[in-house]
C-alpha positions as CSV (number, residue, x, y, z in Angstrom):
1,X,-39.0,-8.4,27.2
2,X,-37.2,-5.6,25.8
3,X,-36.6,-4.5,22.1
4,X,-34.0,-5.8,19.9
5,X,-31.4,-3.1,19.3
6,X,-31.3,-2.1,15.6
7,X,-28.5,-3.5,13.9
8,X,-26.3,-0.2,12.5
9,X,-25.4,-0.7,8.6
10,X,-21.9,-1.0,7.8
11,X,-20.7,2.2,6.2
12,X,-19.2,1.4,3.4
13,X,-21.2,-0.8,0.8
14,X,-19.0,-3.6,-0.9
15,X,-15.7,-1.8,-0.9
16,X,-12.5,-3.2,-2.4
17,X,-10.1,-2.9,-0.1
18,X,-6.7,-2.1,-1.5
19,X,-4.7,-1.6,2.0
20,X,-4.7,-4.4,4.2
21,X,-2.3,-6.2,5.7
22,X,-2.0,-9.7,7.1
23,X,0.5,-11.6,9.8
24,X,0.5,-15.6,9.3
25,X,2.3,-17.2,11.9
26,X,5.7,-17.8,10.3
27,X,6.1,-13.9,9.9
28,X,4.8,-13.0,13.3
29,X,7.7,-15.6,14.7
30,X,10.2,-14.4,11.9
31,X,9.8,-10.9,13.2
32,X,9.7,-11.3,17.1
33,X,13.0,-13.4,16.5
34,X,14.5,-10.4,14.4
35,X,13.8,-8.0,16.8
36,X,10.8,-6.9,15.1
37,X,7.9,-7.1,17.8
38,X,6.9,-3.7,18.3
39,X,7.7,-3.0,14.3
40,X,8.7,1.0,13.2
41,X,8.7,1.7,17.1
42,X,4.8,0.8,17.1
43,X,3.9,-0.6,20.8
44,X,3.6,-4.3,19.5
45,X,2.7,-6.6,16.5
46,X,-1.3,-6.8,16.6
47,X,-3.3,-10.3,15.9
48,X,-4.3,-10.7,12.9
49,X,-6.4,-14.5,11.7
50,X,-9.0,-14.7,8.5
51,X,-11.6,-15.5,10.9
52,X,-11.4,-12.1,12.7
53,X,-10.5,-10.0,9.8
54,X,-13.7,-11.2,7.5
55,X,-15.6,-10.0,11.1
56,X,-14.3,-6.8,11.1
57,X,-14.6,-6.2,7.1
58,X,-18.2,-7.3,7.2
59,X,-18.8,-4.5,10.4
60,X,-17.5,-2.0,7.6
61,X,-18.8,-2.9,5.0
62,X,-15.6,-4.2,3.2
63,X,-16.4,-7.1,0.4
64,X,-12.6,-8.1,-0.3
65,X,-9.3,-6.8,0.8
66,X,-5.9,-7.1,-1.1
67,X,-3.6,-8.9,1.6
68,X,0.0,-7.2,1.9
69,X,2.6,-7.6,4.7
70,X,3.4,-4.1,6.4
71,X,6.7,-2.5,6.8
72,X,9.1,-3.7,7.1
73,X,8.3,-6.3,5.1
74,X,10.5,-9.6,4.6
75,X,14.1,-8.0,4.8
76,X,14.8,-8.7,8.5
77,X,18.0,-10.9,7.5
78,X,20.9,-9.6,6.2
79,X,21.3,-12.6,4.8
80,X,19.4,-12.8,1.2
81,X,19.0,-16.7,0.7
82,X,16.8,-15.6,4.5
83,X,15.0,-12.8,3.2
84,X,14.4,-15.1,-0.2
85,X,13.0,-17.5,1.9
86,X,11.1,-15.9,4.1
87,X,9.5,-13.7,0.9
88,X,8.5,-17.7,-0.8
89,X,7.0,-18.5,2.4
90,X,4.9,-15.9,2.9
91,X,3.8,-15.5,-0.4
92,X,2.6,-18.9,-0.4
93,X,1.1,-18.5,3.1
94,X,-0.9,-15.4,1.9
95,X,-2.1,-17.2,-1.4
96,X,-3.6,-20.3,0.9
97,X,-5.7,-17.7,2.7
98,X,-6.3,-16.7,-0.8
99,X,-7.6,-20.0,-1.7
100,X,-9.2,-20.8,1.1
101,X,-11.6,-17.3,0.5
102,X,-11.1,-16.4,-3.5
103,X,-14.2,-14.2,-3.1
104,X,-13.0,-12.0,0.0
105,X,-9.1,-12.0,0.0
106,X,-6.6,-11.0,-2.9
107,X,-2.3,-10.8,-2.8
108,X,0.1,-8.2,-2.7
109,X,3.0,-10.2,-3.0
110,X,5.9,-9.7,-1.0
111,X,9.9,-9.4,-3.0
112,X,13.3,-10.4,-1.7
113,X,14.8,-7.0,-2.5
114,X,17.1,-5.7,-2.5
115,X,18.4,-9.0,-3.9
116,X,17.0,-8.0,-8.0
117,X,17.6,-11.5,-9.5
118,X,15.4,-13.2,-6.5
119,X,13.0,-10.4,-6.9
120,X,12.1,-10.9,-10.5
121,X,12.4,-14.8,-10.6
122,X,9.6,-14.1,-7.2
123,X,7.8,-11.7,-9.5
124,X,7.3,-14.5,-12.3
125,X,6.4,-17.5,-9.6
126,X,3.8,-15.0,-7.3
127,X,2.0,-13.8,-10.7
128,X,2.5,-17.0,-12.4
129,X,2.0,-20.3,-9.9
130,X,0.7,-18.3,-7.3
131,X,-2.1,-16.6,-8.8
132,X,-1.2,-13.1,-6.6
133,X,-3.2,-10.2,-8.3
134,X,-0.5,-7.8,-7.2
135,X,3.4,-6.8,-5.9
136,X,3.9,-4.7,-3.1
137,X,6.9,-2.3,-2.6
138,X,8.3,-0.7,0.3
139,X,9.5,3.0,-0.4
140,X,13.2,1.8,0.1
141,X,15.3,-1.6,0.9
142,X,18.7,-0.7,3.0
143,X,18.1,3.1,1.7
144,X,18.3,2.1,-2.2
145,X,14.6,4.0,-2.9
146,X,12.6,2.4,-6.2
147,X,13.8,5.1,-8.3
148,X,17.4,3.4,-8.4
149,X,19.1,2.5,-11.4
150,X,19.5,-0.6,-9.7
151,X,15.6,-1.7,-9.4
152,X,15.6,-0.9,-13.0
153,X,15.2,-4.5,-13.9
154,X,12.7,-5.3,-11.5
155,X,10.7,-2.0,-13.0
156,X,11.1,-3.6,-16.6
157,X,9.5,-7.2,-15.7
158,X,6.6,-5.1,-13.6
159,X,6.1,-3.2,-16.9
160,X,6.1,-6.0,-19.1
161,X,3.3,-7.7,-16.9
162,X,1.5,-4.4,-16.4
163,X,1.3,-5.2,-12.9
164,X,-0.5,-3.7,-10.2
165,X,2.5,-2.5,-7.1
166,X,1.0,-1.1,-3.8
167,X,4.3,1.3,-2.7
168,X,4.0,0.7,1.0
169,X,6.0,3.2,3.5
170,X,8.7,1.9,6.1
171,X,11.6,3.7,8.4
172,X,14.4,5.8,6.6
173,X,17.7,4.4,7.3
174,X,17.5,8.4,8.8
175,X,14.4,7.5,11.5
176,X,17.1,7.8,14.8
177,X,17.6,11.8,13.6
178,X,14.5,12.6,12.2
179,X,11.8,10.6,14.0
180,X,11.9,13.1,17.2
181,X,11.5,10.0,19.2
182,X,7.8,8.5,18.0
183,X,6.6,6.0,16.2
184,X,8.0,6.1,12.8
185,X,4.0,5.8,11.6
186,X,3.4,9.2,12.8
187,X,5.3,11.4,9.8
188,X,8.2,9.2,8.5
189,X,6.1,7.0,6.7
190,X,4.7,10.0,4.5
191,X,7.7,11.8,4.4
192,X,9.5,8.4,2.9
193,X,6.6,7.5,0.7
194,X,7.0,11.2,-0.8
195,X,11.0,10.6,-1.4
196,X,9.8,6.8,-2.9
197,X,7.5,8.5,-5.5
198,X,9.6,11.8,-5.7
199,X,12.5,9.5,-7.0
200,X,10.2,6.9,-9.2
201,X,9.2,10.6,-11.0
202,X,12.3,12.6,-11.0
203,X,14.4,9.1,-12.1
204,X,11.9,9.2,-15.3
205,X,10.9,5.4,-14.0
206,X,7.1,6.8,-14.4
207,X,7.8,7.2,-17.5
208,X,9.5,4.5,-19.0
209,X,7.2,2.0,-17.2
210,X,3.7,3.7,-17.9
211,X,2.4,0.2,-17.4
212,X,2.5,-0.6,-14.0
213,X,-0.1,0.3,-12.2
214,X,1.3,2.0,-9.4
215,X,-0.9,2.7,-5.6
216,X,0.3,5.0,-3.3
217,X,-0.4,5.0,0.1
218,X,-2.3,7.2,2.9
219,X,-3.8,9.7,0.5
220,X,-0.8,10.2,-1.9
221,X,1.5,11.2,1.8
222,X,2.8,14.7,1.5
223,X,3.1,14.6,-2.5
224,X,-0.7,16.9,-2.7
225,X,1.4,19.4,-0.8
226,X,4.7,19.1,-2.7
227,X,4.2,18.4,-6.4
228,X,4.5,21.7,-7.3
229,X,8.0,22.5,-5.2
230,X,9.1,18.8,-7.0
231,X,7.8,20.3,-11.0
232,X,9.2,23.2,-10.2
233,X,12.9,21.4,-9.8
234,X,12.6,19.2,-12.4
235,X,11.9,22.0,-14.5
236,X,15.2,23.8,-13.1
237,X,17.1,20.5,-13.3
238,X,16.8,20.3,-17.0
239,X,14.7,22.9,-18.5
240,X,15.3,21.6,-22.1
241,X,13.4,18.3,-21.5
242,X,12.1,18.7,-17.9
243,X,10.0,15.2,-16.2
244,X,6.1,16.3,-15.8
245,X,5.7,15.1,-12.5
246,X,2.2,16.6,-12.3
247,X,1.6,14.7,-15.4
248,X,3.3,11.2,-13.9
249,X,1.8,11.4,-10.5
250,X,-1.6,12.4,-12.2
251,X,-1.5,8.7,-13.9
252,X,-1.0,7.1,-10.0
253,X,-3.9,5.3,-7.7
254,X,-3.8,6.7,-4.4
255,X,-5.7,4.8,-1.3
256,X,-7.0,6.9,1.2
257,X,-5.7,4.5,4.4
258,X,-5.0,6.6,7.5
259,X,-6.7,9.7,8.3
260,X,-7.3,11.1,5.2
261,X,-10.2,13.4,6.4
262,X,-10.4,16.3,6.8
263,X,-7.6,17.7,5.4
264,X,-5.6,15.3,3.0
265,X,-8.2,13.8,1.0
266,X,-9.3,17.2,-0.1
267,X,-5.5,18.6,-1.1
268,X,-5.2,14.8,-3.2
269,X,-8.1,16.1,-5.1
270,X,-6.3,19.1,-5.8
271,X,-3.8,16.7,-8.1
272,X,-6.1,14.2,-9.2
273,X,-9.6,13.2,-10.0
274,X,-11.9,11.3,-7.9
275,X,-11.1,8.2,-10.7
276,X,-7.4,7.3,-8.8
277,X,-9.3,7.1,-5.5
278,X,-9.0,3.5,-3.7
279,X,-10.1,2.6,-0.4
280,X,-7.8,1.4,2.5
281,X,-8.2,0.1,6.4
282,X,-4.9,-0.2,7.2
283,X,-6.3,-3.0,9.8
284,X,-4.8,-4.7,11.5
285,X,-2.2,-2.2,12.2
286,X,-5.3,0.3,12.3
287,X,-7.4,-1.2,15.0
288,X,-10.8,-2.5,13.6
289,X,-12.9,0.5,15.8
290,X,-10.8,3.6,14.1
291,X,-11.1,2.1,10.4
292,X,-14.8,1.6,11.0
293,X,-14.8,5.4,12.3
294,X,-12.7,6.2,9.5
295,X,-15.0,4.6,7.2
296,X,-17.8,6.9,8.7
297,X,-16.2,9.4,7.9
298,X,-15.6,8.9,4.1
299,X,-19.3,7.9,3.9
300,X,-20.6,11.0,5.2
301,X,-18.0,13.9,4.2
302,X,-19.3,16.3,1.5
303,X,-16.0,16.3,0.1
304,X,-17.5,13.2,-2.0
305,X,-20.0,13.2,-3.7
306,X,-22.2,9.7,-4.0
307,X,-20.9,9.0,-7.5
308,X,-17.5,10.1,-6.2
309,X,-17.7,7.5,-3.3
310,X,-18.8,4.3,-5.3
311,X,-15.5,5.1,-7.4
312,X,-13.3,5.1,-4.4
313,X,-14.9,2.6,-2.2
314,X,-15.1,-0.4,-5.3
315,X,-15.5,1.5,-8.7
316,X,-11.7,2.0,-9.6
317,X,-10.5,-0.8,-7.4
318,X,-12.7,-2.9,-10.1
319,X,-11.0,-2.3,-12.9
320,X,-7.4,-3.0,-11.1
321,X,-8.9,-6.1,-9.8
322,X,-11.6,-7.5,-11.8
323,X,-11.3,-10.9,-10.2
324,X,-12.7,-9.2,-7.0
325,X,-15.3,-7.1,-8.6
C-alpha cells in the first residue's frame, strides 16, 4: 500500500481578497449577446460558479474575496435604461452569492455610468438595501475618465459615505492604435489605470474627496514609475498652488493582482508603505494555477518581510472590510 502524499499548505494564510471577479449567468449571456465573449481581445470568457471559486480560494489560502465584475463592466448597451438594468441585476445577483456565503464573499458593486443620476440613486440602493461593502470603477466609461467634472456628483455621494471604490482597468476608446494587436490586458490596462488615477490627482478629485477609500489595481500600474514625471507637471501647471500628487497617491490602497513580482511590487514601495498593500487573484480571469503560483511568490519574496506580509495578505484589507475580518 503506498504512502499518502502530503497535503502542500496553501500559501497564503487567511488572505482578504480585494481583486476578484465573478460571472453569474445573466452577465455571461449579456456579454456573449453584445459581442463581448472573448472580452478586451482575451481568448474567451472563463467559468466562473461559487462552488469552484471557494475550491480554488481554499488551495491558496484565500479566506474571503470582494466580488467585482471585470472590464468592461455593465456598459455593453448604448442604451442607459440597458446598462441600468443590467447594473440592478447584477448587483443583486452578486449580493445573493453574498448571502448565500457572508463569511467568504463581499461586493464591489457595479454603476450604470456614465448615466450620473442612475449611478448615484445605484450607489444609495447597493450600500443601502443591498448590503455591498464596496463600488467598483472602471478607469473610464465612453472615454469620460473619473477625474471628469462630470463624475463630480458621483465623487461627492462616494465621499459622503466614505466608501471603499476598487478603480478597475478596461480598453481606451484608443486600444485599435495603441494595442499593437494583443490583448488589451497585456499594457493598456496599466497604461489606462495610470491616466484613471493621473486625472482623479491632477483634477484635485483626491483632494476634495479625501474620504473615499480609493484601491488601485495591479500594483498601482505604471504610476511607481511615473509619479514623479506627473508632480513634476503639476508643479509646472500651476506652481503657485501646485496638486501633491505624491502626497494624494500616497493616501491610495494598491492590490498587488497580476504579476507584481519581481519588479513592480518593489518600485510601489518606492511610493508607499507596506500599510496600502492589499492582496488580489485576479481569478477567474487569472486561471486558478498562476494565482496560486503568484501567491508563492508573495509568500516567499524577501521583498516582504513577515510582518509586511500579514498587512497585505489580511491586515489592511481588515480595516477596509471589517465585516470580513
Amino acid at each position: 500500500m503506498n504512502d499518502p502524499q502530503p497535503v502542500s499548505s496553501p500559501p497564503l494564510h487567511s488572505a482578504i481578497d480585494v481583486h476578484a471577479h465573478f460571472l453569474t449567468p445573466r452577465l455571461r449571456e449579456a456579454m456573449i449577446r453584445t459581442g463581448h465573449d472573448q472580452p478586451d481581445g482575451m481568448p474567451a470568457l472563463p467559468q466562473w460558479d461559487p462552488q469552484t471559486a471557494l475550491s480554488m480560494m481554499d488551495r491558496t489560502g484565500i479566506r474571503s474575496a470582494v466580488l467585482s465584475v471585470s472590464s468592461p463592466g455593465v456598459l455593453l448597451s448604448d442604451d442607459p435604461a440597458d446598462v441600468r438594468d443590467l447594473a440592478r441585476v447584477v448587483n443583486e445577483e452578486g449580493a445573493a452569492i453574498v448571502a448565500q456565503h457572508p463569511d467568504r464573499f463581499g461586493l464591489f458593486a457595479s454603476l450604470p455610468l456614465p448615466d450620473v443620476h442612475s449611478a448615484i440613486g445605484e450607489i444609495r440602493y447597493a450600500l443601502d438595501d443591498l448590503g455591498a461593502d464596496g463600488i467598483a470603477l472602471e478607469t473610464h466609461y465612453r472615454g469620460i475618465y473619473l477625474g471628469a467634472a462630470e463624475f463630480e456628483p458621483v465623487m461627492k455621494e462616494l465621499n459622503d459615505r466614505a466608501a471603499v471604490v476598487h478603480v478597475h482597468p478596461t480598453s481606451p476608446a484608443c486600444w485599435p492604435q495603441t494595442s499593437l494587436g494583443r490583448p488589451r490586458p497585456m499594457i493598456e490596462f496599466l497604461f489606462d489605470t495610470t491616466r484613471a488615477l493621473t486625472s482623479l490627482a491632477l483634477n484635485g478629485v483626491l483632494d476634495r474627496h479625501p474620504a473615499v477609500r480609493f484601491i488601485v489595481a495591479h500594483s498601482g500600474a505604471a504610476l511607481p514609475v511615473l509619479a514623479d514625471r506627473i508632480a513634476a507637471f503639476a508643479f509646472t501647471e500651476n506652481p503657485q498652488q501646485p496638486i501633491n500628487v505624491l502626497g494624494a497617491l500616497r493616501r491610495l490602497y494598491y492590490d498587488v493582482a497580476g504579476f507584481a513580482l519581481p519588479r513592480a511590487l518593489p518600485a510601489l514601495l518606492s511610493l508607499v508603505d507596506t500599510d496600502r498593500l492589499l492582496y488580489g487573484s485576479d481569478y477567474p480571469f487569472t486561471p486558478d494555477w498562476v494565482a496560486s503560483g503568484l501567491a508563492e511568490a508573495l509568500a516567499g519574496t524577501d521583498v516582504l518581510t513577515d510582518d509586511d506580509r500579514v498587512l497585505l495578505s489580511r491586515g489592511n484589507a481588515a480595516s477596509l472590510f471589517p465585516r470580513l475580518a
